[in-house]
C-alpha positions as CSV (number, residue, x, y, z in Angstrom):
1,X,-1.0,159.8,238.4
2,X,1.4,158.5,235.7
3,X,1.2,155.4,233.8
4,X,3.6,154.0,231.4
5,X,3.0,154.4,227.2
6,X,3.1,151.4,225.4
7,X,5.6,152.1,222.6
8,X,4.3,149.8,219.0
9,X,7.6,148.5,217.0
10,X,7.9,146.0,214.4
11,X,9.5,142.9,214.2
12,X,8.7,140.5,211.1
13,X,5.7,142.0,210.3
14,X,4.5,141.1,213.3
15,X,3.1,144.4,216.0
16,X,4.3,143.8,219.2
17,X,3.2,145.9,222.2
18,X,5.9,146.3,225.2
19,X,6.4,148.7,228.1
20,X,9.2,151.3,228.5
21,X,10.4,153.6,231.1
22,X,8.4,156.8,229.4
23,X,5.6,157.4,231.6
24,X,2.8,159.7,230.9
25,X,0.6,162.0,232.9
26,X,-3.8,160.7,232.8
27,X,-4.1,164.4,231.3
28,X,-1.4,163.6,228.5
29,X,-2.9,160.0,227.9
30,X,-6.2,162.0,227.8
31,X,-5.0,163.8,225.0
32,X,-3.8,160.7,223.2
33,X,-7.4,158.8,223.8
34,X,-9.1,161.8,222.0
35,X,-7.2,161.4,219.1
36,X,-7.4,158.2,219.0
37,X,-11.1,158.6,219.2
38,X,-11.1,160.7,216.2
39,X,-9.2,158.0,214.1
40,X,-12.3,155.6,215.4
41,X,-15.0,157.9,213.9
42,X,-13.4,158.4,210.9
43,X,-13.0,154.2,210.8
44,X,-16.7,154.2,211.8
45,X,-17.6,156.9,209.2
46,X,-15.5,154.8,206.5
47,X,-17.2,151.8,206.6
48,X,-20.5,153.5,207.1
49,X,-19.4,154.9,203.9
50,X,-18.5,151.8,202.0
51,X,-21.5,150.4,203.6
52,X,-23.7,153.1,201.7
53,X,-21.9,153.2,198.7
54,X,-24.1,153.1,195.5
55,X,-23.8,149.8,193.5
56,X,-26.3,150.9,190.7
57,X,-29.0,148.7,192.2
58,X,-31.6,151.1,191.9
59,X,-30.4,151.8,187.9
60,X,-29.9,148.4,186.9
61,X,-33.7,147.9,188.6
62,X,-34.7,150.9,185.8
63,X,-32.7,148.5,183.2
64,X,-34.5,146.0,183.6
65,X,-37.6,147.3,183.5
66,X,-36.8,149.3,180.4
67,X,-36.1,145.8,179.0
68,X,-39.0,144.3,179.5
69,X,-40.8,146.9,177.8
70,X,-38.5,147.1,174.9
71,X,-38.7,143.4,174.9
72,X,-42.4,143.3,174.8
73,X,-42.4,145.9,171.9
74,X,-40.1,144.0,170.3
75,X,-42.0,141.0,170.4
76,X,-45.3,142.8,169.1
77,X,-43.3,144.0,166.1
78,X,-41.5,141.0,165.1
79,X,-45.2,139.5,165.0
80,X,-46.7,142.3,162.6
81,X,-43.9,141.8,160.4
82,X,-44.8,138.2,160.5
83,X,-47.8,138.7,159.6
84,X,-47.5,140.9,156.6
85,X,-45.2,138.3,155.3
86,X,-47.6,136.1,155.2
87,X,-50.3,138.2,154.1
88,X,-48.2,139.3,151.2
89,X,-47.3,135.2,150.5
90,X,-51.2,135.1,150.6
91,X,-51.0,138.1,148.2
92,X,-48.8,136.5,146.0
93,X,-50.5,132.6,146.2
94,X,-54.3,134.6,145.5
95,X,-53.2,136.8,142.8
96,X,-51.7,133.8,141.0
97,X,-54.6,131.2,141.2
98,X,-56.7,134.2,140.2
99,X,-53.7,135.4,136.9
100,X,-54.3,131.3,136.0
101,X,-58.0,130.9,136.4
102,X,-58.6,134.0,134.0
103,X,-56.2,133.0,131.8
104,X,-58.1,129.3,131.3
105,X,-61.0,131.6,130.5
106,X,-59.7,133.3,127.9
107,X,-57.6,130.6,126.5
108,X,-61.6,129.8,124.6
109,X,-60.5,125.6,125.6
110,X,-63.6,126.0,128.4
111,X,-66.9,126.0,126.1
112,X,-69.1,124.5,128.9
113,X,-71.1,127.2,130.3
114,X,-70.9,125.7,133.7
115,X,-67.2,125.2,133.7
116,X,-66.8,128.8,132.9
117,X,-69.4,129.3,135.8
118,X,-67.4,127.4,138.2
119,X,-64.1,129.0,137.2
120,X,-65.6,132.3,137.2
121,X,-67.1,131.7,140.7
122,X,-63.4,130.9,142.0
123,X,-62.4,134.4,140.3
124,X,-64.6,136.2,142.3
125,X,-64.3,134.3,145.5
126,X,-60.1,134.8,145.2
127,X,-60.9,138.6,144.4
128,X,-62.5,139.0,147.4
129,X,-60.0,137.3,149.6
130,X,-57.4,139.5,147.6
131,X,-59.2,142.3,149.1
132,X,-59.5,141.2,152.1
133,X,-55.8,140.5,152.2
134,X,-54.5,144.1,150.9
135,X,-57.0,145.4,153.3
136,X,-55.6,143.6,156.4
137,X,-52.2,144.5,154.7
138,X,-52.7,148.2,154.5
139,X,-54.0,147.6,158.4
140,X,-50.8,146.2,159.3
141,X,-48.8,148.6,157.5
142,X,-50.4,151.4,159.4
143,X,-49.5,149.4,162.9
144,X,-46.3,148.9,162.2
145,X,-44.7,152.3,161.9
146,X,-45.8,153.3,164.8
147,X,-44.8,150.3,166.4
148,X,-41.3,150.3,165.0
149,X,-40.8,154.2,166.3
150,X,-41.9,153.1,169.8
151,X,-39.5,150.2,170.1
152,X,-37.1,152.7,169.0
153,X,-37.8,154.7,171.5
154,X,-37.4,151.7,174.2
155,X,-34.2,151.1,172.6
156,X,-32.9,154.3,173.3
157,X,-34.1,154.2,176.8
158,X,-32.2,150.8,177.8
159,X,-29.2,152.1,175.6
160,X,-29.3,155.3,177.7
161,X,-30.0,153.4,181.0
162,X,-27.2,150.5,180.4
163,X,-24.5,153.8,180.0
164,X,-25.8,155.3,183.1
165,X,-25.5,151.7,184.7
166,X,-22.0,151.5,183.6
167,X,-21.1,155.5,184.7
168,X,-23.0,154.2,188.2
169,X,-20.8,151.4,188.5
170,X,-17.5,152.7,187.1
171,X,-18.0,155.4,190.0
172,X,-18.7,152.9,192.6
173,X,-15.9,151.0,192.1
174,X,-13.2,154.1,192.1
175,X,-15.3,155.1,195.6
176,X,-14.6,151.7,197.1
177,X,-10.8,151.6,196.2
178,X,-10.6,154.7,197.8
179,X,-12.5,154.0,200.9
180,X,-10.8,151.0,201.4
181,X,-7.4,152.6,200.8
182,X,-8.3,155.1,203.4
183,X,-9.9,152.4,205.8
184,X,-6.4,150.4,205.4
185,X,-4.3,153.7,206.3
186,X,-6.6,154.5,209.4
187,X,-6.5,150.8,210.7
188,X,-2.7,151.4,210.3
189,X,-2.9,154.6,212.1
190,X,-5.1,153.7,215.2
191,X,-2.8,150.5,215.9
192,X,-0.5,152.8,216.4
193,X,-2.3,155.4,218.2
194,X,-3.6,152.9,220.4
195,X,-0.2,151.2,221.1
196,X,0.8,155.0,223.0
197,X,-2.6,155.2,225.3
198,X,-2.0,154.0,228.6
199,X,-3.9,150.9,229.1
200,X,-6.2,151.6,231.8
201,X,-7.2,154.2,229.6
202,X,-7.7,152.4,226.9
203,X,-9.3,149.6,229.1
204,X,-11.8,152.3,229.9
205,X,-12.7,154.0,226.8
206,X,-13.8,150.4,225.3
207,X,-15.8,150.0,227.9
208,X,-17.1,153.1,227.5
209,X,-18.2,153.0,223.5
210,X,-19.7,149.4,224.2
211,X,-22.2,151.2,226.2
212,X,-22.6,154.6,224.6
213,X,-21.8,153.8,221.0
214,X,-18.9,155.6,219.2
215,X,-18.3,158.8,221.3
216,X,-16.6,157.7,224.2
217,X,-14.5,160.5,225.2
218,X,-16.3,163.8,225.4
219,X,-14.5,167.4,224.9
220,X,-15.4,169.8,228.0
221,X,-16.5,173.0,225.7
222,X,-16.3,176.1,228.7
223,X,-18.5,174.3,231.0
224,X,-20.2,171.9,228.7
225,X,-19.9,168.6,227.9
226,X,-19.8,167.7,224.1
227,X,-21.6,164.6,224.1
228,X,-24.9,165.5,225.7
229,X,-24.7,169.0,225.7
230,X,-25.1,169.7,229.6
231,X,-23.4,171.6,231.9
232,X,-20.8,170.1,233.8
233,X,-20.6,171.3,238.0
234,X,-18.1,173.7,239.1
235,X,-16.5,170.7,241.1
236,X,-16.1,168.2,238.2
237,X,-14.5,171.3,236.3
238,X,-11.9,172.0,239.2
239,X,-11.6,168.2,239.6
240,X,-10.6,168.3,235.7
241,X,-8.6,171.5,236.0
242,X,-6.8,170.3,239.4
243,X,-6.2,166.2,239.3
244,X,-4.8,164.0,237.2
245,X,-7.7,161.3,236.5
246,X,-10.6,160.2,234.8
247,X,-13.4,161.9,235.0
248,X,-16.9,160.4,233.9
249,X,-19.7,163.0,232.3
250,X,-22.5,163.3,235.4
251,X,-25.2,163.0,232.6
252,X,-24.1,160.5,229.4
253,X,-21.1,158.8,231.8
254,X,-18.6,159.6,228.8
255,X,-15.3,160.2,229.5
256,X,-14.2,163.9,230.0
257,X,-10.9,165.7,228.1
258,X,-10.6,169.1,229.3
259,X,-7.1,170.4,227.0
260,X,-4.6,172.0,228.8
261,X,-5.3,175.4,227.4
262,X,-8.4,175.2,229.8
């Protein structure tokens, strides 16, 4: 059986599909609905693949977590520094009231015994916050190294993170100008594949994939049938060999190509 090929040409931009007076054998349109079928898979493997494609989600996740924790060191630094500056204002305000108590001491003007008492009792009471002070001090001191090497270290981490991030993303962006470059050239491709498969054919074959899913049209491999991997009957292989139809898979009801060679 023949049917006519539908012949795409342009006209203002615009695809237009007409008939001419080429006709086609079902075994030639076959052959043109199998490679048509390969353009579909590779659409279908396209946009599986831009589907798929890496944003950085799961980096940007380790980002922000790395943050957090360089934020929370952070923090906990800033407020030990804080604190020694204060402490060391404390320092500074003790060690002063102290320098000017002693020295009215010694100046000799304080002759009552219990003045100097009194005085006396706020040196010793503003010596012992002193210690108290250098000792927290010290304390502090001894925290805050460490604490300044670990929020170092977080530092590096998100600094090291944010450049993967960006290699991540850089990379994502190339692989989705490329897939959609290639996804642009195949849609260009099929409509023109398409526009030379006869259109009971191509009628058939849609048919076909909304049932089966993307393999529609199955190559007969000796006397097996590509799609679900059983063995086609001695008639269906003469009735491929011998007449010019369509011939449906026994098992997976996909549509057999048996090339000529065969």
């Amino acid at each position: 059986m023949k049917s006519p090929v539908r012949t795409a040409v342009c006209l203002d931009g615009a695809l237009l599909r007409w008939y001419t007076d080429v006709w086609c054998t079902m075994k030639e349109g076959l052959k043109l609905l199998y490679e048509l079928q390969k353009i579909d898979l590779e659409i279908d493997q396209t946009h599986k693949a831009l589907r798929s494609l890496d944003g950085g989600a799961s980096v940007a996740a380790e980002v922000a977590k790395a943050q957090k924790e360089l934020d929370a060191r952070e923090t906990e630094l800033r407020k030990a520094r804080a604190e020694l500056r204060d402490l060391e204002l404390a320092l500074s305000s003790a060690e002063e009231k102290r320098k000017g108590y002693r020295l009215k001491l010694e100046s000799g003007r304080v002759t009552s015994h219990r003045e100097q008492d009194a005085i006396q009792r706020e040196i010793d009471a503003l010596s012992r916050q002193i210690g108290e002070i250098e000792e927290r001090a010290l304390l502090l001191m001894d925290q805050i190294e460490p604490l300044e090497a670990k929020a170092q270290e977080s530092r590096q981490l998100v600094e090291g993170l944010q450049a993967r991030l960006a290699e991540v993303q850089s990379r994502h962006a190339q692989e989705r100008e490329r897939l959609t470059a290639r996804l642009k050239e195949l849609e260009s491709a099929r409509t023109a594949a398409a526009a030379s498969v006869p259109e009971e054919l191509m009628e058939k074959y849609n048919n076909v994939r909304r049932r089966f899913g993307p393999v529609a049209v199955a190559l007969v491999e000796g006397n097996t049938c590509s799609a679900c991997r059983i063995s086609i009957s001695v008639f269906l292989l003469r009735q491929l060999r011998e007449s010019d139809g369509i011939f449906m898979c026994d098992n997976c009801g996909r549509i057999l190509y048996l090339p000529e060679e065969h």
